[in-house]
TORPA-4810 file (N, C-alpha, C, O; in nm, 3 decimals):
<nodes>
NODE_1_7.519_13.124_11.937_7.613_13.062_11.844_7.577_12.915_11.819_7.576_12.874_11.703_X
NODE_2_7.534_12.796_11.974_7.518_12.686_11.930_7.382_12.707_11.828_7.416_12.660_11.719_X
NODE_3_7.246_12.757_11.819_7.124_12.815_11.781_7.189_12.773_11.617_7.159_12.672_11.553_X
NODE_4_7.276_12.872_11.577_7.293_12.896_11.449_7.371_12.788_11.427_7.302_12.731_11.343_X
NODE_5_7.451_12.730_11.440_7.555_12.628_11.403_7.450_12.481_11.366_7.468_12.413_11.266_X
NODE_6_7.356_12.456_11.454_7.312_12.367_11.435_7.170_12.346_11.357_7.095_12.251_11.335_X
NODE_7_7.177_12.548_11.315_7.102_12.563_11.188_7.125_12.515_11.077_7.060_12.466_10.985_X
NODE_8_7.267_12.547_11.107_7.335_12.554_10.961_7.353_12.368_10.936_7.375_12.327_10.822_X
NODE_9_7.342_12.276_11.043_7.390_12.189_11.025_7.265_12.125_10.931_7.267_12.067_10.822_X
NODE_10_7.178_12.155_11.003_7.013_12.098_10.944_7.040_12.131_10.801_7.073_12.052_10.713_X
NODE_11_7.014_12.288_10.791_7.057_12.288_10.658_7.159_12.243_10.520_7.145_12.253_10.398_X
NODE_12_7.263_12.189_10.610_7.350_12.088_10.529_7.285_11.991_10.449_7.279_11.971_10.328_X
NODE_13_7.208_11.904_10.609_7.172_11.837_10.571_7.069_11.767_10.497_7.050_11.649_10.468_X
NODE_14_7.019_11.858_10.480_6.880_11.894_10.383_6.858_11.970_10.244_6.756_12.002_10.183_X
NODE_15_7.064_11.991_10.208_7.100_12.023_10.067_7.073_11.940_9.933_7.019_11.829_9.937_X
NODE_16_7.099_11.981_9.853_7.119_11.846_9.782_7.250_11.772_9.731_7.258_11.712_9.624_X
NODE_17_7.355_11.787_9.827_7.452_11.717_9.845_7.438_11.657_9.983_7.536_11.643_10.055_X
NODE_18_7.286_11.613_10.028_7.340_11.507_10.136_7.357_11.437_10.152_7.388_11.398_10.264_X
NODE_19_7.347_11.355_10.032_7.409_11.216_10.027_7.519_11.207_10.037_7.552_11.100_10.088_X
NODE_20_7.648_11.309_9.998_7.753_11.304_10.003_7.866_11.376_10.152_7.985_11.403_10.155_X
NODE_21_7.746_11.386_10.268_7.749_11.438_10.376_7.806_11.309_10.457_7.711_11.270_10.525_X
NODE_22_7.904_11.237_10.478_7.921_11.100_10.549_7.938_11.142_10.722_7.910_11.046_10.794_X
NODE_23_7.968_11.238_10.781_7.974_11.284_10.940_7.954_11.388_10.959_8.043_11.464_10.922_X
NODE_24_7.869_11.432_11.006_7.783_11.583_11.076_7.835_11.575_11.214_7.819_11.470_11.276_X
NODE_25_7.901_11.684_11.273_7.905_11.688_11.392_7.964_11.839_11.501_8.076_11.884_11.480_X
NODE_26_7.892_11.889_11.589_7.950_12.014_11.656_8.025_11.998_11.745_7.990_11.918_11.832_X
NODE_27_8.135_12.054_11.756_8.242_12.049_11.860_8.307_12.162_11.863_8.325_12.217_11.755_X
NODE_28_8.353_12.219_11.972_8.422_12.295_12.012_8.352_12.449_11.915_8.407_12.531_11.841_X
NODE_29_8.278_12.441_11.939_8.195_12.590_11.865_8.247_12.606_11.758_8.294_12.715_11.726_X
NODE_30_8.250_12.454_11.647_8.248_12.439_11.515_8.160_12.302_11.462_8.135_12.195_11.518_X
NODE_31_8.129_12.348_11.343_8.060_12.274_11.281_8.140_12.176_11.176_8.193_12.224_11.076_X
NODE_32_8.145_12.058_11.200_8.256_11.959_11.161_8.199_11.851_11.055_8.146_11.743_11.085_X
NODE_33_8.223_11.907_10.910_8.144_11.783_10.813_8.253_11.691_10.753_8.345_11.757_10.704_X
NODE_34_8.270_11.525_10.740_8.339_11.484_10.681_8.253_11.423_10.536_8.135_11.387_10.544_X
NODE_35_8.314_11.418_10.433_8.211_11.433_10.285_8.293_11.335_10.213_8.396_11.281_10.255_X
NODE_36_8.224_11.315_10.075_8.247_11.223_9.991_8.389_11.287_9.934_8.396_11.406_9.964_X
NODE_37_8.501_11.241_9.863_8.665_11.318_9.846_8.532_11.375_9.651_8.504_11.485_9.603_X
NODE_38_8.509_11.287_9.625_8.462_11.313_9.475_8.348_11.478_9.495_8.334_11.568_9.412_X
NODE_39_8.305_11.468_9.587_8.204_11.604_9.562_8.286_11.733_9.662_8.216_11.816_9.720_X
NODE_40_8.413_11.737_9.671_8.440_11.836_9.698_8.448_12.011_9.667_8.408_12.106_9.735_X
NODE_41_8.515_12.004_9.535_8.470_12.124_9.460_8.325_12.185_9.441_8.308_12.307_9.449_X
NODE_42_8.230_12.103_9.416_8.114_12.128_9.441_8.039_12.205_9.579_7.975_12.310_9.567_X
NODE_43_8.060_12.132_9.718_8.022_12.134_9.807_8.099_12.291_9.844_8.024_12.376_9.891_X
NODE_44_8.271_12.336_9.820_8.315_12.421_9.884_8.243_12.593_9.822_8.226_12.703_9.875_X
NODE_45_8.217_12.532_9.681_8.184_12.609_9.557_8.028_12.668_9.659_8.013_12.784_9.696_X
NODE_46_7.933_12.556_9.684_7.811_12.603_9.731_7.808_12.654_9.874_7.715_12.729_9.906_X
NODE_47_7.914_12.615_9.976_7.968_12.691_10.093_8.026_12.823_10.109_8.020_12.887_10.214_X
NODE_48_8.085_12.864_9.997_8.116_13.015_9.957_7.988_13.059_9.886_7.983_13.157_9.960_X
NODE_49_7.921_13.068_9.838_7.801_13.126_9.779_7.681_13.115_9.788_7.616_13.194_9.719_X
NODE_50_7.623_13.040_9.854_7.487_13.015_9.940_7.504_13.142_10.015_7.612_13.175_10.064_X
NODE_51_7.389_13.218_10.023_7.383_13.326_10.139_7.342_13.281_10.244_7.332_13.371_10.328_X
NODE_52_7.296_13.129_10.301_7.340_13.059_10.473_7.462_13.054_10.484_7.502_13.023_10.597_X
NODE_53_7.548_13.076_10.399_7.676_12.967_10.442_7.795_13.098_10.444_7.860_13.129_10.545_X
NODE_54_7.806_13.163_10.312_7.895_13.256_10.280_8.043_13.260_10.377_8.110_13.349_10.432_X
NODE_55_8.051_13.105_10.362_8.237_13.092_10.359_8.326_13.144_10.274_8.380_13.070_10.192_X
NODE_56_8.353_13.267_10.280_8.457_13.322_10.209_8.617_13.329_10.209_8.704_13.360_10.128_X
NODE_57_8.610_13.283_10.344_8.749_13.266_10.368_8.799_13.096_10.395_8.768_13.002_10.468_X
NODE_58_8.872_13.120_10.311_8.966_12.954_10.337_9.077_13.022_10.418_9.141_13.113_10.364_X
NODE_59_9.106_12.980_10.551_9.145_12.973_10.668_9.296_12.916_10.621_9.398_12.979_10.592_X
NODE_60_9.270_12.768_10.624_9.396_12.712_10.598_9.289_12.566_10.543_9.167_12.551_10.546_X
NODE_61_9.396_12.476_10.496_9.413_12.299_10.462_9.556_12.278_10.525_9.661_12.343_10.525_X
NODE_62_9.498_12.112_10.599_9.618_12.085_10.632_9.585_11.915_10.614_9.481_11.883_10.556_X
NODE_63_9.678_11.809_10.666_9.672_11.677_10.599_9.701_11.631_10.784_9.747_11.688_10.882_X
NODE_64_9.642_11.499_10.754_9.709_11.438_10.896_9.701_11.286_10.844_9.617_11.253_10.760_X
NODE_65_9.783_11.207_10.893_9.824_11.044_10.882_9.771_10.996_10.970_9.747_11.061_11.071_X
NODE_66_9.733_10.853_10.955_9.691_10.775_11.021_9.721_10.659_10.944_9.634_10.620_10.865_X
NODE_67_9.853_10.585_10.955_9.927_10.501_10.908_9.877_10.336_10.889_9.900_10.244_10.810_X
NODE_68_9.815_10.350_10.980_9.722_10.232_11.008_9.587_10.191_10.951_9.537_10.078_10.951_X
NODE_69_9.541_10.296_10.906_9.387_10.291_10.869_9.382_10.264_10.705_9.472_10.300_10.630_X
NODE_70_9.285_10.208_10.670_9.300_10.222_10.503_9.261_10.300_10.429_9.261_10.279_10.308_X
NODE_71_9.224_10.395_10.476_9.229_10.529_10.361_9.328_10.650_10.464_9.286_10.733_10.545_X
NODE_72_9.440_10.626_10.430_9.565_10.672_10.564_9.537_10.794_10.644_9.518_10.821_10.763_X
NODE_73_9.544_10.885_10.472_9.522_11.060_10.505_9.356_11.147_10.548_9.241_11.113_10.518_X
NODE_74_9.389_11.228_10.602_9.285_11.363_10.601_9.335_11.457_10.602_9.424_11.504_10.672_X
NODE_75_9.241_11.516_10.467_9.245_11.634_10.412_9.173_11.742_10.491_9.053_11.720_10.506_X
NODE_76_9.219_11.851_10.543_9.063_11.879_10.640_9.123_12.073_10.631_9.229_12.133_10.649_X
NODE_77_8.985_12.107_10.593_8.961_12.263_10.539_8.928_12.275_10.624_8.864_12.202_10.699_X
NODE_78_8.985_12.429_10.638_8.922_12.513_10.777_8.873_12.621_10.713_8.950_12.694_10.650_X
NODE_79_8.691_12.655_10.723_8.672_12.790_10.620_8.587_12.902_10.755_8.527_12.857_10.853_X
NODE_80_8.600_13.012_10.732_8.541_13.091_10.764_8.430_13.207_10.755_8.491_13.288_10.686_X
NODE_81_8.285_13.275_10.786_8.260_13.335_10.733_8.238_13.469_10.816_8.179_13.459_10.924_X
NODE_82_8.265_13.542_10.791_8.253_13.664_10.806_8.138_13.733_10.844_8.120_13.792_10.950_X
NODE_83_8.043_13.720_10.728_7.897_13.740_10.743_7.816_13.679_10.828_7.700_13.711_10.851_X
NODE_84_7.876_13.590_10.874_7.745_13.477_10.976_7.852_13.462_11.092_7.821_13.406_11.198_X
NODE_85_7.954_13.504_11.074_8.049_13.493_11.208_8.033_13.342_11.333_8.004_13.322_11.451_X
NODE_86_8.084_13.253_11.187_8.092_13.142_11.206_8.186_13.023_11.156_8.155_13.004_11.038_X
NODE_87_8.280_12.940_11.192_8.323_12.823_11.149_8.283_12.701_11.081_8.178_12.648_11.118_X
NODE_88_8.335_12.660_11.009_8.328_12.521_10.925_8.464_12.435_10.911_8.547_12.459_10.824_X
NODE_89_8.478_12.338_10.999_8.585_12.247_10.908_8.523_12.105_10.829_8.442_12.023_10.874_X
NODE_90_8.596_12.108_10.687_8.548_12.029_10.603_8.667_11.914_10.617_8.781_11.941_10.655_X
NODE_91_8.622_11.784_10.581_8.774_11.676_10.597_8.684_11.627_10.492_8.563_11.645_10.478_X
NODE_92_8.776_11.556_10.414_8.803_11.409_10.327_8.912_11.352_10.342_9.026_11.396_10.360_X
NODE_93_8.845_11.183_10.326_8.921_11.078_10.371_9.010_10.998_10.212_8.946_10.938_10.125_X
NODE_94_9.154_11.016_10.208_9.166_10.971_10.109_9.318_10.855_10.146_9.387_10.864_10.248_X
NODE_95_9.342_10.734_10.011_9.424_10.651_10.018_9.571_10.705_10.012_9.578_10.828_10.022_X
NODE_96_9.681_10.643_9.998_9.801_10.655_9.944_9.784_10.713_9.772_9.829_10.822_9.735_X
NODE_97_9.724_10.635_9.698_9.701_10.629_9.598_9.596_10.727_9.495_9.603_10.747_9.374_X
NODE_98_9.496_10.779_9.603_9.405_10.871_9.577_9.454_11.023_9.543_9.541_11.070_9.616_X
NODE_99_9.404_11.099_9.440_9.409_11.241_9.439_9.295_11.282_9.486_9.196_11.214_9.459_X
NODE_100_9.281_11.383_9.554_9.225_11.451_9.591_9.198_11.564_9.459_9.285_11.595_9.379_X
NODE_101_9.070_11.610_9.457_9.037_11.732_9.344_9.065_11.853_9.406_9.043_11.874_9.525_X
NODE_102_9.123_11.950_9.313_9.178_12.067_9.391_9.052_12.180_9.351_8.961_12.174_9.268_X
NODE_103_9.091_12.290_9.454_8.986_12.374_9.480_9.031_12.491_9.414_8.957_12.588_9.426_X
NODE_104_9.147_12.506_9.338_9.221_12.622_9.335_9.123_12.756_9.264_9.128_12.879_9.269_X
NODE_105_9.025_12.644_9.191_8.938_12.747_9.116_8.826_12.821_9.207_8.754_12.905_9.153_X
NODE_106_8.813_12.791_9.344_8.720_12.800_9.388_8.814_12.896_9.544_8.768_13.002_9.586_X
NODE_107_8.892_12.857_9.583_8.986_12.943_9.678_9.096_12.949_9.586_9.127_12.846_9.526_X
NODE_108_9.166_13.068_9.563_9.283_13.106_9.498_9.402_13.063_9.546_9.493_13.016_9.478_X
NODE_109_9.399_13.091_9.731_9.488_13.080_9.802_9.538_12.957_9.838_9.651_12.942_9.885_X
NODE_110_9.421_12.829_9.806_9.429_12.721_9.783_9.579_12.634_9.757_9.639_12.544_9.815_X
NODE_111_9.599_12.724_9.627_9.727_12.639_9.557_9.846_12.660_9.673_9.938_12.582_9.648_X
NODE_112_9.871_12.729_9.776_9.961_12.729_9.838_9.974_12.626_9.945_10.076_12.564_9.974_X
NODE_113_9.832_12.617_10.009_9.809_12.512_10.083_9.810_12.366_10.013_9.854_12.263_10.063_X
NODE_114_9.755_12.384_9.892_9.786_12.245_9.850_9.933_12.198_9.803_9.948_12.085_9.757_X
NODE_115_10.047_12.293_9.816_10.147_12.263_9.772_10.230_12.233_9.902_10.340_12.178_9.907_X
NODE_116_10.164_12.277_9.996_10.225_12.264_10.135_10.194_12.058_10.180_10.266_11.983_10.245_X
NODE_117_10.112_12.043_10.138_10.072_11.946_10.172_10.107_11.828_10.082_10.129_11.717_10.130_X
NODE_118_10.110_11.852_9.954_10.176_11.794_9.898_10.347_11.740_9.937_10.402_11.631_9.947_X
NODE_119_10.394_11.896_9.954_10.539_11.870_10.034_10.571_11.788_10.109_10.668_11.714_10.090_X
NODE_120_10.468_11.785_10.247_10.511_11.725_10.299_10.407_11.596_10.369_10.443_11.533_10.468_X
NODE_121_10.321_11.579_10.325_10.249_11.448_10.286_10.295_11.336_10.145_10.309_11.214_10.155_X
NODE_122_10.310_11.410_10.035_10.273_11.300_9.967_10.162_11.323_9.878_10.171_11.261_9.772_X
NODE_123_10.044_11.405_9.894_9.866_11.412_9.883_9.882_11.467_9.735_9.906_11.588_9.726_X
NODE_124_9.872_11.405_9.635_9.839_11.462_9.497_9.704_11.509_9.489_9.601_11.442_9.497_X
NODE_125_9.718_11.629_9.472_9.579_11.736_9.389_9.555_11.732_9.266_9.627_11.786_9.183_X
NODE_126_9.448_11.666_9.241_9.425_11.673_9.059_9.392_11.791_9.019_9.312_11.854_9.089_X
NODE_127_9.443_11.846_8.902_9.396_11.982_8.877_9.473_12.102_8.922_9.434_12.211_8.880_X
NODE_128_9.577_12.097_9.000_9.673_12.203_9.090_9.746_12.225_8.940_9.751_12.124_8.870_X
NODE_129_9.788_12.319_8.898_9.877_12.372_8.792_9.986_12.401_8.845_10.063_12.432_8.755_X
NODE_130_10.061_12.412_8.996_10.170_12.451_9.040_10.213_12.367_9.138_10.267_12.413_9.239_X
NODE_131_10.191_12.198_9.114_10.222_12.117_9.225_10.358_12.059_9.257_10.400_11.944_9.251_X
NODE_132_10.441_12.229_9.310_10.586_12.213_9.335_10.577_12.148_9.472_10.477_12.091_9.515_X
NODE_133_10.729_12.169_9.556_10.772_12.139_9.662_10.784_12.250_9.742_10.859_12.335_9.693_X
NODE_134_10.712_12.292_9.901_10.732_12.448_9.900_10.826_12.468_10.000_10.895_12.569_10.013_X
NODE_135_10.828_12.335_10.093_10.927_12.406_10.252_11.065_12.312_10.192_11.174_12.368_10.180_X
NODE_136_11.053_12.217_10.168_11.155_12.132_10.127_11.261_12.149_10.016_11.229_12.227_9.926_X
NODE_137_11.364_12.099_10.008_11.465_12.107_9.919_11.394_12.015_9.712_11.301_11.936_9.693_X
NODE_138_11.465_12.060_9.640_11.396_12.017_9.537_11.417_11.879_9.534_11.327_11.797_9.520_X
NODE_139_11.582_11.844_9.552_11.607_11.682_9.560_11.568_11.633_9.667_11.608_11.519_9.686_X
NODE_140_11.486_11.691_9.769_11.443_11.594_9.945_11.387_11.487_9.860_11.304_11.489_9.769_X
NODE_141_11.448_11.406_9.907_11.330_11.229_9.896_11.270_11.190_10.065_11.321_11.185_10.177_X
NODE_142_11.141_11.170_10.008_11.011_11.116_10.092_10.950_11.270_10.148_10.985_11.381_10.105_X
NODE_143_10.859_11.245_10.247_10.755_11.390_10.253_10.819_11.347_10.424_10.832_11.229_10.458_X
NODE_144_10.852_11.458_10.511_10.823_11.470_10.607_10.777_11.419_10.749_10.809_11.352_10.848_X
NODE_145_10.665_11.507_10.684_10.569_11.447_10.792_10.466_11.303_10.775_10.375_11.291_10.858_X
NODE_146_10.476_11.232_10.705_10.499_11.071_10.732_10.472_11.030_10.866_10.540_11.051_10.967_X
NODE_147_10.410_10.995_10.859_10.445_10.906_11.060_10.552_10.810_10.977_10.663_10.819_11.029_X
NODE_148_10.551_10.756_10.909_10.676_10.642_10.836_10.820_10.684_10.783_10.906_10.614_10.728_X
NODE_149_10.820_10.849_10.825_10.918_10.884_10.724_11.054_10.884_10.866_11.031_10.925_10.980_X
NODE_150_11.185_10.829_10.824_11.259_10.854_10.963_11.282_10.947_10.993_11.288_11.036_10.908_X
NODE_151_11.311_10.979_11.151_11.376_11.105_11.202_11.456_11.150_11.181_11.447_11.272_11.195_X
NODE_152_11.567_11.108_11.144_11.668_11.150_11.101_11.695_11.166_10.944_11.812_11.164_10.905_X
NODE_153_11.571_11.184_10.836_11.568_11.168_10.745_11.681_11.077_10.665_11.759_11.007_10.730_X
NODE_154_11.687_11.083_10.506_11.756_10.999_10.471_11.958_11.057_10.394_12.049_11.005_10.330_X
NODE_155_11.930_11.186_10.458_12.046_11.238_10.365_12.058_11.378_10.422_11.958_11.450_10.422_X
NODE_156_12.189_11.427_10.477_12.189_11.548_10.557_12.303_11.615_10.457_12.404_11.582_10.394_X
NODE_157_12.210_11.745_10.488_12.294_11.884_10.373_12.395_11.922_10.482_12.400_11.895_10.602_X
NODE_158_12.506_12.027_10.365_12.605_12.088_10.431_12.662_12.172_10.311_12.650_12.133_10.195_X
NODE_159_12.715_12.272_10.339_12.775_12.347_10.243_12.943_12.314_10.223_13.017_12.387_10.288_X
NODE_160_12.997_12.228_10.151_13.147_12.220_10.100_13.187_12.291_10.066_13.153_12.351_9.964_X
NODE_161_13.339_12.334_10.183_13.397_12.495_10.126_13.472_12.451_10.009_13.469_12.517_9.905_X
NODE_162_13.553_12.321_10.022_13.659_12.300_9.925_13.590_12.302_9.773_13.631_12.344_9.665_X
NODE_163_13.460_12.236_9.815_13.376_12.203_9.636_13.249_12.332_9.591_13.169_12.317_9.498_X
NODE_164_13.259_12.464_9.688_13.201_12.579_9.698_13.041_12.532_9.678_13.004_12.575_9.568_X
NODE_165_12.966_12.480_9.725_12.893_12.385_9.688_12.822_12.324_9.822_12.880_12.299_9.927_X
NODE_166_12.658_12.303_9.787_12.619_12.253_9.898_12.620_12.126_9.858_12.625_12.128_9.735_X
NODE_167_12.617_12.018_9.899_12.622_11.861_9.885_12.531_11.778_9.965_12.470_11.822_10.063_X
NODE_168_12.524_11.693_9.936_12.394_11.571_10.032_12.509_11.455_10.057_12.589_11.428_9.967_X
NODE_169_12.513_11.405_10.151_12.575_11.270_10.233_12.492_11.206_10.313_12.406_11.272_10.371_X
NODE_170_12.501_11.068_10.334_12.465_10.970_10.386_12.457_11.037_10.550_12.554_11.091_10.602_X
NODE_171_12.329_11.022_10.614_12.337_11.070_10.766_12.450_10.974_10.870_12.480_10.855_10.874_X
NODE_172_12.486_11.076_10.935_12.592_11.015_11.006_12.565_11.070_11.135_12.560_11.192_11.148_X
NODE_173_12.546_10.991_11.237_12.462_11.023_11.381_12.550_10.990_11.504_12.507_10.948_11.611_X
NODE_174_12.718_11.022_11.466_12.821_10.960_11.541_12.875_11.037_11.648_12.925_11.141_11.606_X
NODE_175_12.885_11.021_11.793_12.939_11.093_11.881_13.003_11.009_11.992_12.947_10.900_12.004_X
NODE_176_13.103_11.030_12.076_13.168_11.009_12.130_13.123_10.913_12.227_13.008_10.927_12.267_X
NODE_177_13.195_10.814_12.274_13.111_10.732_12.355_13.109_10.804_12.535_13.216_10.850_12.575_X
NODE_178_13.017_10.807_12.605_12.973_10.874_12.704_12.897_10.761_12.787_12.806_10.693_12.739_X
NODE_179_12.957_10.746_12.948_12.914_10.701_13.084_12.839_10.762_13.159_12.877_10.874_13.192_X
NODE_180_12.747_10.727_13.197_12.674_10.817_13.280_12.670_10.719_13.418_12.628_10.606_13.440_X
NODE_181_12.715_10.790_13.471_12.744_10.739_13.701_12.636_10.807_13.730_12.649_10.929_13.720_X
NODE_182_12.516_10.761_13.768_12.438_10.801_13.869_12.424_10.844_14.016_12.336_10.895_14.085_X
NODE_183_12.575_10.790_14.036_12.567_10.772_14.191_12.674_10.857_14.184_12.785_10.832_14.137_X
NODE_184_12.607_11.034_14.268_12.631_11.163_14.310_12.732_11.129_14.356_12.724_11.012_14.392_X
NODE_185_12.861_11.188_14.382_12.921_11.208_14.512_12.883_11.306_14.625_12.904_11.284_14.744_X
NODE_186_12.822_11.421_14.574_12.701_11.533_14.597_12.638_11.501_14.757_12.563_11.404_14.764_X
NODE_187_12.658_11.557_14.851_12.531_11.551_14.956_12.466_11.653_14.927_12.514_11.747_14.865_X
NODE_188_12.347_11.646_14.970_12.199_11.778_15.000_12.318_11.886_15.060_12.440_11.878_15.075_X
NODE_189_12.242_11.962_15.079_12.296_12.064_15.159_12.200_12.100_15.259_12.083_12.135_15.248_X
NODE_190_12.291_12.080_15.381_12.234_12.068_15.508_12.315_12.138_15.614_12.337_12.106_15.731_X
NODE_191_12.364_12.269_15.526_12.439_12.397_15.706_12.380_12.549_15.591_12.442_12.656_15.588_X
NODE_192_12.256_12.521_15.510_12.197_12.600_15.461_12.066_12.622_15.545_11.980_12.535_15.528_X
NODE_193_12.038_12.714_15.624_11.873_12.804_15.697_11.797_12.845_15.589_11.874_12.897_15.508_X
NODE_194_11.669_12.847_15.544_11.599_12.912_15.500_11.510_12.955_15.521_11.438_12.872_15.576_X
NODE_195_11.442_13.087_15.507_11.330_13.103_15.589_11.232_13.020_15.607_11.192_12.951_15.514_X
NODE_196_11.156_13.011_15.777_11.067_12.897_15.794_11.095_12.797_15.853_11.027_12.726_15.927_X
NODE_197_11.263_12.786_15.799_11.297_12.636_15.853_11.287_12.650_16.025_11.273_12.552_16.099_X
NODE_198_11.291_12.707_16.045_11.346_12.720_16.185_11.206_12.649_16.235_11.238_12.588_16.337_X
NODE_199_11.060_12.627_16.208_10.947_12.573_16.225_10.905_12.415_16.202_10.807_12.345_16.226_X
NODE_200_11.057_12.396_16.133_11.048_12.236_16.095_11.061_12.163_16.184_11.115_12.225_16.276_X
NODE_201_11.037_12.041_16.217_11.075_11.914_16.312_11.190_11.894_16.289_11.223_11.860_16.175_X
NODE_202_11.282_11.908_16.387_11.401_11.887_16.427_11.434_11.751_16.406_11.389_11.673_16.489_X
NODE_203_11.518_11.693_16.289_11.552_11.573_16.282_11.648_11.486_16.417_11.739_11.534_16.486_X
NODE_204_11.616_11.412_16.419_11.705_11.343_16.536_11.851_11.294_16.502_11.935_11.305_16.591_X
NODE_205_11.889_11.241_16.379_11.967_11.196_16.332_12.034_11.285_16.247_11.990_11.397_16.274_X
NODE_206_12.147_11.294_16.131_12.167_11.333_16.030_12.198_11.502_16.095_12.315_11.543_16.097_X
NODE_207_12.113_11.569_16.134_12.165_11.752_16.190_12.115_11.762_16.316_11.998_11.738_16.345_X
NODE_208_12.209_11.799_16.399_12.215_11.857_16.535_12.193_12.010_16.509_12.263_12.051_16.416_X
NODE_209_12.118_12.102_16.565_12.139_12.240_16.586_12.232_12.285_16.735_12.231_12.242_16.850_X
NODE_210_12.297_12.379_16.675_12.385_12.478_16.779_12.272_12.562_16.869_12.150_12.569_16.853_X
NODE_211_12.355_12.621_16.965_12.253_12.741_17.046_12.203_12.810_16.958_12.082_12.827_16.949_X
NODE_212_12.303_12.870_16.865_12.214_13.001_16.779_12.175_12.938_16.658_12.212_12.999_16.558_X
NODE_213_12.094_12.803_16.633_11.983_12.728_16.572_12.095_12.745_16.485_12.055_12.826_16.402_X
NODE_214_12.192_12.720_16.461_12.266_12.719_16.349_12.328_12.617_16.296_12.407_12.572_16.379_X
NODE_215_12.333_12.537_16.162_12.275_12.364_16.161_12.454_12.349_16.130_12.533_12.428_16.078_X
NODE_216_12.468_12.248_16.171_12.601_12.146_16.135_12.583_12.002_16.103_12.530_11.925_16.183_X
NODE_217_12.628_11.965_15.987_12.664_11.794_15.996_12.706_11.748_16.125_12.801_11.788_16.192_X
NODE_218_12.606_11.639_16.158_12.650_11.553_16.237_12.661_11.398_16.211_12.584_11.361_16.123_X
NODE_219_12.729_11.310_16.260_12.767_11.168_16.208_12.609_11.140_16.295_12.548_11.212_16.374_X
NODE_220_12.576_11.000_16.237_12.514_10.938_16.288_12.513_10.863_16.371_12.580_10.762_16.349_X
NODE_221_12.437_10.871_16.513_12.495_10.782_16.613_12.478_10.622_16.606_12.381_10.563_16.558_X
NODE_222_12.566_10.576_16.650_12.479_10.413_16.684_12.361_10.355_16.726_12.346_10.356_16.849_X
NODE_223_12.296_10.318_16.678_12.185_10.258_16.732_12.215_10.231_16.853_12.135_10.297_16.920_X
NODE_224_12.327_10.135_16.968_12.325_10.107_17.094_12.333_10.276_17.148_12.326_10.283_17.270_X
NODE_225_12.343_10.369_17.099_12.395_10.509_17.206_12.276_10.536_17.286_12.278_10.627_17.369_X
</nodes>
């Protein structure tokens, strides 16, 4: 498997999209390319139809943040092939501001994933003909999964019996005020035997045993006793 993977990598890299090849790398018994966002359609187009490559299956797309960095998102394809019984994940690195080119013409199944991601990223696909909202409500404002977006989002649903009607309100995160005493009134339990114990070191203080090894609280003596 490593043999072929790092066939295939050579051969990447010796396409004529390698200029647009920016990170080659094997991990975890996959072959991991990050690429130019502009030569995508191209590259996935020649990954499904090259007979080295014959990725036929788009697996999944998914998006990840990195809030900090200046090109935030990754886009990152997971493809599979069948015929060579082998992995590929593809990533591009894109801005807030950036579309990404969509593949829909090239994976069908595409448009679902890209609408997923859209949902809940943010990630505009140029070229998507169906770039709804898919897990989310139609009026949700902001995407999700955000590392920026709050936890408690910005507006919590409920169904109004009086107005038959679901409605949006201002989050309200209000509960009763609550003390917490740390300090148990609770002792261990110590006139409980369990098997074994009977092999333990006999504490000096704290439990006395009876004749028939049978444990009782005892006070603690004085130090002068």
């Amino acid at each position: 498997m490593m043999e072929r993977l790092e066939n295939l990598q050579k051969y990447l890299k010796a396409s004529s999209f390698k200029d647009q090849i920016l990170v080659d790398k094997i991990k975890s018994g996959e072959l991991a390319l990050t690429i130019s966002v502009e030569a995508l359609p191209e590259i996935m187009t020649f990954l499904r139809d090259d007979s080295e490559c014959l990725f036929k299956v788009l697996v999944d797309i998914c998006g990840v943040d990195y809030p900090d960095r200046e090109k935030r998102f990754d886009v990152v394809y997971n493809l599979l092939s069948l015929s060579h019984n082998m992995r590929l994940r593809l990533k591009v690195n894109v801005d807030e501001e950036e579309f990404v080119p969509t593949v829909t013409e090239v994976f069908a199944t595409a448009t679902w994933f890209e609408r997923e991601i859209w949902d809940l990223y943010g990630i505009p696909f140029e070229g998507n003909k169906d770039l709804r909202r898919l897990l989310t409500d139609y009026g949700f404002k902001g995407h999700p999964l955000r590392k920026d977006f709050p936890l408690t989002g910005y507006v919590e649903l409920r169904y109004d019996e009086a107005r038959k009607k679901v409605v949006y309100e201002p989050v309200q995160l209000t509960q009763d005020f609550r003390k917490f005493d740390f300090l148990s009134p609770w002792e261990g339990m110590t006139d409980v035997m369990l098997p074994g114990d009977e092999k333990a070191v006999k504490q000096k203080f704290g439990t006395e045993f009876l004749e028939d090894d049978e444990p009782s609280v005892a006070f603690k003596k004085e130090a002068n006793e």
